[in-house]
C-alpha positions, 0 to 999 in steps of 0.5 A, a space after each residue: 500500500 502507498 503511504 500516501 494512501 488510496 485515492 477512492 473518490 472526490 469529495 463531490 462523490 459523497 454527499 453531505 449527510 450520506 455515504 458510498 461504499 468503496 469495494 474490498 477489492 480496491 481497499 485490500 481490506 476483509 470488508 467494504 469500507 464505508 466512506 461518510 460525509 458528516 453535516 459538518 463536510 468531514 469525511 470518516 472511513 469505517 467498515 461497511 457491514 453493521 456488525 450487529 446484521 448484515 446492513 450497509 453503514 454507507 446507506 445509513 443517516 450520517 448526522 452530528 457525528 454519528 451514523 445509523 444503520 438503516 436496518 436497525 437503527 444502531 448508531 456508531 460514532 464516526 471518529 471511534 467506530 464506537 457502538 451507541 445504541 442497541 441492538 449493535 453490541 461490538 464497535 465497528 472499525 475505523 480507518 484513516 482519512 485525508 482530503 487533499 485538493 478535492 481527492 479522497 484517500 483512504 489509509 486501510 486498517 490505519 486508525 484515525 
């Protein structure tokens, strides 16, 4: 992997208050990451599958720093992957983001 990262989209790919998944295949990770735009424009990475069922987080509401699984409504802290709300019992996974001139890059596995 680069140490400058994967580039995997541009800012203007992924809406503010949603998401887009990008594939294992192009990250080299166990699962889809899901990258997610916060109300606030920040982007954040985490693991796309809702560990509590098998959701996408990508498709979940993404909203003051926090996304909900639009299965369940588990809800996991952007910046900790932390777990905030039942039925979701296990944190989910984080990964390292930069925003350089427009250009999303993600550091796969890399904490925040």
């Amino acid at each position: 992997m680069s140490s400058n990262g994967i580039r995997v989209a541009t800012l203007d790919d992924i809406p503010v208050g949603e998401g887009i998944a990008i594939d294992k295949s192009t990250t080299g990770t166990e699962d889809d990451i899901a990258l997610l735009r916060d109300d606030d424009g920040s982007v954040y990475a985490l693991d796309d599958t809702c560990p509590h069922e098998i959701a996408s987080l990508a498709e979940g509401w993404v909203e003051d720093g926090y996304v909900e699984c639009p299965m369940h409504s588990s809800k996991f802290c952007l910046k900790s992957g932390e777990v905030q709300c039942l039925p979701a019992t296990q944190n989910t996974r984080t990964h390292r983001v930069e925003v350089r001139d427009g250009q999303v890059f993600v550091f796969p596995n890399e904490a925040p």
